[in-house]
Each structure stands twice: as structure tokens, then as C-alpha cells.
C-alpha positions as CSV (number, residue, x, y, z in Angstrom):
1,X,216.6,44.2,133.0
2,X,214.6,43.3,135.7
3,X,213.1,46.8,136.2
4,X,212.3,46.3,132.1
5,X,210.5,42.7,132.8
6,X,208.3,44.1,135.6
7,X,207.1,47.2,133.7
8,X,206.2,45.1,130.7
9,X,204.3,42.8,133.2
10,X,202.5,45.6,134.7
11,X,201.5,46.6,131.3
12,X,199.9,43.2,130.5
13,X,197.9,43.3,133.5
14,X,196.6,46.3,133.0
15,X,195.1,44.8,129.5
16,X,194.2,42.0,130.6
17,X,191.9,43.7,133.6
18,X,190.6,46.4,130.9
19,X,189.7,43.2,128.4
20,X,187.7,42.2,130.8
21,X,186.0,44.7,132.5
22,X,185.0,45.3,128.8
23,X,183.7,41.1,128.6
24,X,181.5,41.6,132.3
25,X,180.2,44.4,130.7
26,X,178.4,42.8,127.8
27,X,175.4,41.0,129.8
28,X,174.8,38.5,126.9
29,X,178.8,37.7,126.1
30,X,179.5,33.7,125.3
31,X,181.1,33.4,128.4
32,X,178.1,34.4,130.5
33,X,176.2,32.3,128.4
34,X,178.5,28.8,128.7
35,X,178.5,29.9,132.6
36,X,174.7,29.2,132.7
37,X,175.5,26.1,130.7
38,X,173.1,27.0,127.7
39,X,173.3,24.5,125.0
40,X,172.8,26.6,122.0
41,X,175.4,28.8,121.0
42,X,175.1,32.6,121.2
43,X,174.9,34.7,117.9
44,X,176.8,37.6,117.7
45,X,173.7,39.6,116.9
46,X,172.2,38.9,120.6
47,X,175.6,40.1,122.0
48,X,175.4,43.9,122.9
49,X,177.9,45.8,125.0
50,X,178.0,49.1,126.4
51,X,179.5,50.2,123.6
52,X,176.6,49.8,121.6
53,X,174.6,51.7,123.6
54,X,176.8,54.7,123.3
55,X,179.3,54.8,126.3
56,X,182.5,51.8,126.4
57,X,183.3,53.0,130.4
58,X,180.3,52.9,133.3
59,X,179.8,55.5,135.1
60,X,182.0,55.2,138.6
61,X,179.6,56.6,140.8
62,X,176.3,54.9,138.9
63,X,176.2,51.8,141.9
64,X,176.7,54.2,145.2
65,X,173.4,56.5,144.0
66,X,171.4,57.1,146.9
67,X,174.4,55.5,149.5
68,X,176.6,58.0,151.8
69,X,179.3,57.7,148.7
70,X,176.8,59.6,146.5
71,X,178.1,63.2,147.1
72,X,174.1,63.9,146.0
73,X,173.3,62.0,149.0
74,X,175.1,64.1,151.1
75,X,173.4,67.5,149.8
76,X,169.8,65.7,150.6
77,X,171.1,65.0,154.1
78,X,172.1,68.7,154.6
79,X,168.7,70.1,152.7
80,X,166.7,67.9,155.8
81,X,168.5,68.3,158.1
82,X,167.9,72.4,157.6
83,X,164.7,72.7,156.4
84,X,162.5,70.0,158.2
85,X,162.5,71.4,161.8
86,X,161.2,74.9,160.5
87,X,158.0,73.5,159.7
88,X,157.1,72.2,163.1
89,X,154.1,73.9,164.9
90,X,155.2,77.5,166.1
91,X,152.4,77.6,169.0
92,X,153.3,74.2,170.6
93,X,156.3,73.8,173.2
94,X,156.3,69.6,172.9
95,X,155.4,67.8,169.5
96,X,154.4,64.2,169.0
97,X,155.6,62.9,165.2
98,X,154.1,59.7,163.6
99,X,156.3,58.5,160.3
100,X,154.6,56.4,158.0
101,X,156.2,52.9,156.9
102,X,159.6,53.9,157.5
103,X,162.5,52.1,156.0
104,X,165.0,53.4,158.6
105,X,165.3,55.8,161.8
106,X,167.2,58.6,159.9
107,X,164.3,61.4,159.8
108,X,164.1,60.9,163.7
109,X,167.5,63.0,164.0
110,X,166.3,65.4,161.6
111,X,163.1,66.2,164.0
112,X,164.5,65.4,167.3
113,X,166.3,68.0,170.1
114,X,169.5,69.8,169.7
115,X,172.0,67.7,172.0
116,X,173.2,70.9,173.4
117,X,170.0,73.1,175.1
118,X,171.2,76.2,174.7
119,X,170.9,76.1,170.2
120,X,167.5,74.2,170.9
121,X,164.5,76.4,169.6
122,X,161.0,76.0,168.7
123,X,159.1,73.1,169.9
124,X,160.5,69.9,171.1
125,X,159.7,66.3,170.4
126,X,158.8,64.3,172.7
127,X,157.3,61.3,171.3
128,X,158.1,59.6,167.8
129,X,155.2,56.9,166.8
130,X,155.7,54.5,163.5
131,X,153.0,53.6,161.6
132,X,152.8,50.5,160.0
133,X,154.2,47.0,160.3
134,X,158.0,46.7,161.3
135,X,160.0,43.9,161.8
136,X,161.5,43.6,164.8
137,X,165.5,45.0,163.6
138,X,163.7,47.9,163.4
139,X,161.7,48.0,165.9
140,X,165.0,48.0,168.5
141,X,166.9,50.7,166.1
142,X,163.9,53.1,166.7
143,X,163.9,52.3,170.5
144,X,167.5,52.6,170.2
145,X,167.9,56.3,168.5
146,X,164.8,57.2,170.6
147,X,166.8,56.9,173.8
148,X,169.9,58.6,172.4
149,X,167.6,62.1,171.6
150,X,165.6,61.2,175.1
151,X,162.8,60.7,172.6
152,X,159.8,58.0,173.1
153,X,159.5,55.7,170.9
154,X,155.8,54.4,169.8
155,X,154.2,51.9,167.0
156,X,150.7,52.1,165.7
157,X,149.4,49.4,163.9
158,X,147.5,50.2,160.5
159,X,143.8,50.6,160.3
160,X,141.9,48.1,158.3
161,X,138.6,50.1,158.1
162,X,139.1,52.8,156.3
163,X,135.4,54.0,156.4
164,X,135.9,54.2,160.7
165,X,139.5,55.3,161.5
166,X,140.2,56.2,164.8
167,X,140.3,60.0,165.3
168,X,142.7,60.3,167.9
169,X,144.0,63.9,167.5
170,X,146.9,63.6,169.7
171,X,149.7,64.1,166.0
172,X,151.1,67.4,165.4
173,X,153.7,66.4,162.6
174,X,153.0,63.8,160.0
175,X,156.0,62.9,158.2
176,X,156.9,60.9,154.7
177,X,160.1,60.2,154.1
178,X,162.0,60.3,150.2
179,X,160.9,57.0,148.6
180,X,158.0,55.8,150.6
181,X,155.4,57.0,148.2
182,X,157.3,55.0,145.3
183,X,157.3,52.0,147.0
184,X,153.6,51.7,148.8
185,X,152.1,53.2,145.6
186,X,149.0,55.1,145.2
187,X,146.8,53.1,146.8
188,X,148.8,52.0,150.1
189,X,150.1,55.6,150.1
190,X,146.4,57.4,149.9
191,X,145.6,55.1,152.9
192,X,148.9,55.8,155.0
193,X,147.6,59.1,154.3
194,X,144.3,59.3,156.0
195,X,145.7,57.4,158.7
196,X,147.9,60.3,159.3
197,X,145.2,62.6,158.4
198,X,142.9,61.3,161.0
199,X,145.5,61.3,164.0
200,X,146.6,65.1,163.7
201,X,145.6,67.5,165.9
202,X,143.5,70.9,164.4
203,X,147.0,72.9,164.2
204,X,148.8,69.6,162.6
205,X,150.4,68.8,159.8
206,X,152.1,66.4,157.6
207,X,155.0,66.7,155.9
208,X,155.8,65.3,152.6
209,X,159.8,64.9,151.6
210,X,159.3,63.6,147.9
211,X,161.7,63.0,145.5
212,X,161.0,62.5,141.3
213,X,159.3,59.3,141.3
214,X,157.2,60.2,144.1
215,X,155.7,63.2,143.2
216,X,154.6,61.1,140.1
217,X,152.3,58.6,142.6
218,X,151.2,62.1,144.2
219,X,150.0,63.5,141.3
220,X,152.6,65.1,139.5
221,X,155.0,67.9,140.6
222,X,154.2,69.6,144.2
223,X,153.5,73.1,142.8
224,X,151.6,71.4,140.2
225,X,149.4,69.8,142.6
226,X,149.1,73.1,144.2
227,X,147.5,74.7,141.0
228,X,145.0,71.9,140.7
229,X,143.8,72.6,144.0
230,X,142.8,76.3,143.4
231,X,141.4,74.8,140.4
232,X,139.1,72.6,142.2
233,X,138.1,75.5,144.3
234,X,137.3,77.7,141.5
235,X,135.6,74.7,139.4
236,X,133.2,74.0,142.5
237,X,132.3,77.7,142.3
238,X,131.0,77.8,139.1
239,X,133.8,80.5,138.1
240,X,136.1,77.4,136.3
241,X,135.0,74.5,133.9
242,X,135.9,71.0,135.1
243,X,139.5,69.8,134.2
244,X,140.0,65.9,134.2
245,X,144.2,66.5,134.8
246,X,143.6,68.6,137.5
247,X,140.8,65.8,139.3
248,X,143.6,63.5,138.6
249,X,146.1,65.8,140.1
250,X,144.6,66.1,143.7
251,X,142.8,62.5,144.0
252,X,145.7,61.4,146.5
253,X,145.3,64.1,148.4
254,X,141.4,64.7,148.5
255,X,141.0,60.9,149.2
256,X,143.5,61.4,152.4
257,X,141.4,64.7,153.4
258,X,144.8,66.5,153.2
259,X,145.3,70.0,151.5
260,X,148.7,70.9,149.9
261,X,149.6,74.4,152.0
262,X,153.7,74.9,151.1
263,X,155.8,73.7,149.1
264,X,160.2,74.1,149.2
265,X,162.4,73.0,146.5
266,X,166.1,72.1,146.7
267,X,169.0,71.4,143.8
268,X,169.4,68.0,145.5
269,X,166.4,66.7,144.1
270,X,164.0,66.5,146.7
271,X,160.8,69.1,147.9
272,X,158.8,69.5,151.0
273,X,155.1,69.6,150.8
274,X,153.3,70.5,154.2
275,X,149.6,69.3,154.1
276,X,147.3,70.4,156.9
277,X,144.2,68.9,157.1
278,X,140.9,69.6,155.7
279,X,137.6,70.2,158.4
280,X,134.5,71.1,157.8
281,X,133.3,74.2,159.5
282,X,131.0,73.8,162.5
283,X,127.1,74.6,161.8
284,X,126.8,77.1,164.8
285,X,122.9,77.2,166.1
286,X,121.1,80.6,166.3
287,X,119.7,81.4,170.2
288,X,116.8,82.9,167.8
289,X,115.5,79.6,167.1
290,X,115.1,78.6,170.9
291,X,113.3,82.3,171.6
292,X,111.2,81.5,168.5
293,X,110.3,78.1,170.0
294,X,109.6,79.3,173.3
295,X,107.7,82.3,172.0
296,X,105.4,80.1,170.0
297,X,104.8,77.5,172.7
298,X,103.5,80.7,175.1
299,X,100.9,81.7,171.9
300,X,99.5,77.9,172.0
301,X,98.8,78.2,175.7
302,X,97.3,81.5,175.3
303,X,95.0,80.2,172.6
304,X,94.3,77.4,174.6
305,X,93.2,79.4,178.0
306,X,91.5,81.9,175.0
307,X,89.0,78.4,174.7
308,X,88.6,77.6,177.7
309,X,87.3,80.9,178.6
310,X,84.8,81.2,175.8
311,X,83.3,77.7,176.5
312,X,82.3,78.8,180.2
């Protein structure tokens, strides 16, 4: 009997939670609406549930996207983790990074020396800069991580004057991180840009870990962006007529003075795009125009002695 009597009671709780996890889902139920104390009384027509919208049960895993208990979080982790060192500088033995406006220290693991020297190859960092404002939390997590990977830790400020940034050539990686250029935007993003741009040394680079929504600030999808570049070449040539989508495609990028080089795609959701920099070629002088100069000067004196001489 008593076994009877719990198993009935189990079942009623089980109803009871299912009833409402059903009410919590309806965002306009009466009971949300006498818990905000509204005077008027809510019509059943303004009451819509899930079930309206085509599915009675959430999805379980819909509030842990993007958090360690998204297993799509963990594929992005391992994508990094593989990927992003392979792009470093091949002819230089110590890096320097810069990462603009991060919103944590995780990419600094991804970049930073194997713990055990023997697997370490390639180049090494030695320095990790931030660019941007930080608070100071984390401020002491970046010093923090930087002295577990014997790494320095650095933080530039950002450049108000866009028209005179500081060319200090001392960056080999420049590196975005998923999400940063959805939540600067295109304008904030186009500056970061050009700051990173204008601190990277001739063989430097920046890297560009996008996911959907950032590729739409960009300019649309990676390899996309790609196409509209040999576009723009071809257009300035004369051999293509001018496209506005493509113009649109590659104003991020052209404003930043950054040219789209690579791109890699994963299943997780996110692409690399390494950018290296775009400089103008050096207007070498000719030695001819000096012998010309110097030839002509010697004809003027012999002209002038030439005068001389006929006047006595």
C-alpha cells in the first residue's frame, strides 16, 4: 500500500513539474502578467506558447551555446587549437602577437609555447600585447596566463588619430578572436584593424578567426571577400567593369590596408582569414639621372670658359 501511495505521488509530481514548465514557457501567460501586477487582464489572443510556434519542448542544449557544455564548443576549441600556430611566420625564431579587444586570455594558449621543449616547433612567442581598453580583472588574467607560458604580457592603448598612427613595426601576428568583429562592428572593427595594420612588421600578419555573424561585418563570407579582391585588381586594370557588391565586399579591409591572403574552413563553424598587409613599392632612383646632371653641369662650364675666351 505504501509502495502504491508513493508511486501515485511520484506520478503527480511529475505533472505538476511538466504543467509548468509548459506555463514558464508561454512569456505572456496570466501568471507572468499578475506577477508584474498589470491591471488589465490578458486576452487569450496575446498569450502564445511554444507550442504555437511549432515546438511544445525547448531545446536542452539551446542555453549552454557557445559555453564548455556546448559539445560545438569543444570542436572550435580543438579547430584553434590545431590550426592557429601553423600560420605563424616560418622565417622568425621569436614572435611578438597583439589581440585586438579581447574578451578573454584563451587565444593566448592557442599561440603560446609547448610546455614540454622537445614537441615545440616553429617560432616562439615571446611577447603578447592587447590592444584596447581593459578593465583591470583582465588586465591581472593576461598577466596571469602570461607567466604560466613564460610569455610577456603588454597593453597598447588605442589610437585616436587615425590619419597619423604610429608605425611601430615591431607585430608579427595580428590576431581577432571569434565574436570581436560582431560586437565592435564595422566601424570600431575597420579601426582595430589599421591599428593592427600599422604595427606589423613587412613579413606580418593578422589573423582573422570569424565565425557567421562576423564575416557578415567583414564583408560577407571569407572566400567571397577573396573574389572581390581579384575583382578590384582586374577592375583597376581596365580588364573588369566596376562592381558595387564587390566595393562593398572589401571596404573593411581596403580601409585597414589589409589584403585577404588564406583562408581555412572548419565544420565547427568558424574560418581563418590571414591578412598581410598592403605596401606600396619603393620608387628606386636611376644613377643615370645623377651622371646626366653632372654631365650637363660640365657642358655649362665649357660654354661658359667657350665666352670667356672669345671676349679676350
Amino acid at each position: 500500500m505504501a509502495v502504491h501511495h508513493f508511486r501515485t505521488r511520484w506520478r503527480w509530481q511529475v505533472v505538476i513539474f511538466g504543467v509548468a514548465l509548459l506555463l514558464l514557457r508561454c512569456p505572456e501567460n496570466p501568471f507572468f502578467a499578475l506577477a508584474r501586477g498589470l491591471s488589465r487582464p490578458v486576452s487569450r489572443s496575446r498569450v502564445r506558447c511554444a507550442a504555437e510556434e511549432g515546438s511544445w519542448f525547448p531545446n536542452p542544449f539551446a542555453n549552454f551555446q557557445g559555453s564548455m557544455a556546448d559539445p560545438g564548443y569543444w570542436k572550435q576549441q580543438y579547430f584553434l587549437a590545431g590550426n592557429l600556430k601553423q600560420f605563424l611566420p616560418p622565417s622568425r625564431d621569436e614572435i611578438t602577437a597583439m589581440q585586438l579587444a579581447p574578451n578573454d586570455c584563451k587565444y593566448l594558449g592557442y599561440l603560446a609555447p609547448d610546455k614540454m621543449p622537445e614537441k615545440e616547433t616553429g617560432a616562439r612567442l615571446m611577447q603578447y600585447l592587447v590592444l584596447g581598453p581593459v578593465s583591470g580583472i583582465q588586465k591581472y588574467e593576461f598577466e596571469k596566463q602570461c607567466k604560466v607560458y613564460s610569455v610577456a604580457a603588454g597593453f597598447r592603448e588605442w589610437q585616436r588619430d587615425m590619419l597619423n598612427l604610429d608605425p611601430r613595426k615591431d607585430v608579427h601576428v595580428g590576431l581577432i578572436s571569434a565574436g570581436t568583429a560582431a560586437r565592435l562592428g564595422g566601424r570600431i572593427l575597420s579601426e582595430g584593424l589599421a591599428q593592427l595594420a600599422a604595427a606589423l612588421t613587412r613579413d606580418g600578419r593578422v589573423l582573422l578567426v570569424c565565425n557567421e555573424e562576423d564575416e557578415k561585418v567583414i564583408g560577407g563570407n571569407l572566400e567571397d571577400v577573396m573574389e572581390a579582391q581579384n575583382w578590384k585588381e582586374m577592375e583597376e586594370s581596365g580588364d573588369l567593369p566596376p562592381d558595387p557588391e564587390k566595393d562593398a565586399a572589401v571596404e573593411v579591409l581596403q580601409k585597414s590596408k589589409l589584403r585577404l591572403v588564406r583562408v581555412q574552413r572548419d565544420e565547427c563553424g568558424l574560418a581563418i582569414g590571414v591578412c598581410a598587409g598592403l605596401y606600396k613599392p619603393k620608387m628606386v632612383k636611376k644613377p643615370v639621372a645623377k651622371a646626366t646632371k653632372a654631365a650637363g653641369a660640365r657642358r655649362s662650364r665649357r660654354s661658359q670658359n667657350r665666352g670667356r675666351a672669345a671676349g679676350r
